[in-house]
C-alpha angles and dihedrals in degrees: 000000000000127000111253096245132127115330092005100114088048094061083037097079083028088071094034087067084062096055094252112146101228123202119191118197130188114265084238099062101041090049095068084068096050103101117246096204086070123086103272127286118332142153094272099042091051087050096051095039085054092047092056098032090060090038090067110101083217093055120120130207147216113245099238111251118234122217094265092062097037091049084054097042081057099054078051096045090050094042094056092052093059096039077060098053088042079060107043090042086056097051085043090053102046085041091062084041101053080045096065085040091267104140116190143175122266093231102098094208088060087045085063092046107051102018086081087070091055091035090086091046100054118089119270099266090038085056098053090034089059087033090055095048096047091059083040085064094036086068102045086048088061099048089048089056089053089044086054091048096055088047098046081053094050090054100042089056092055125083101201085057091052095054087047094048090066101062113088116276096004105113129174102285096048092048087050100046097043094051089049092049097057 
């Protein structure tokens, strides 16, 4: 019995090799069987706490991932990331604007768009500052396209995303991510 945290999966099928049975479970429900009257969580605790946890006949347990999902949990994973510091580049962006009295849409598409016409105005560093992050998020723009694309692959060349795809409102990244995920 092992908690499905990082690297889990990986000496899962290690053990696996060995003919070992694994059986992940998730940290919050093994942490209910790690004793509180003992100083905070330690190796031993944790080990304890695993080996009565799996023992539990109402247990339940994480399928073990193979290479192939958690390759493609970790597009998603990467992508998400940089769906985040688009975000947080664009907020930073229209935040030094509104400073200097430049007002813009959320939409960052509209951002793009109308930023070019206040740039002039803005004072030299705030210039480069909101230059330099416009290129910042140019480039994470890109890698996102090329993250889209390899999921988009990933999804066309199986058959249960396909299968997923055609139902209304399920695309390519949320069939990927879901069959990974289970």
């Amino acid at each position: 019995g092992m908690e499905a945290c990082s690297g889990a999966h990986h000496w899962a099928r290690v053990f696996q090799q060995y003919g070992h049975t694994v059986k992940l479970m998730a940290p919050k429900l093994v942490a209910p069987y790690r004793m509180s009257g003992k100083r905070g969580k330690n190796d031993a605790a944790d080990a304890a706490a695993i080996c009565e946890a799996v023992t539990r006949p109402s247990m339940r347990f994480v399928p073990l991932k193979d290479e192939h999902q958690q390759a493609t949990l970790c597009l998603h994973r990467t992508r998400q990331g940089f769906v985040e510091e688009r975000t947080a580049a664009y907020n930073r962006m229209r935040g030094l604007l509104s400073e200097f009295g430049v007002v813009l849409p959320q939409s960052p598409e509209r951002l793009r768009r109308e930023i070019g016409t206040h740039l002039d105005a803005l004072p030299g560093w705030v210039r480069r500052c909101v230059s330099d992050l416009l290129e910042h998020v140019g480039n994470i723009e890109d890698r996102l396209a090329e993250y889209d694309r390899a999921i988009g692959e990933i999804a066309r060349t199986d058959e249960r995303s396909k299968r997923l795809m055609k139902l209304r409102g399920i695309g390519p990244t949320t069939a990927s991510a879901l069959l990974a995920s289970i």
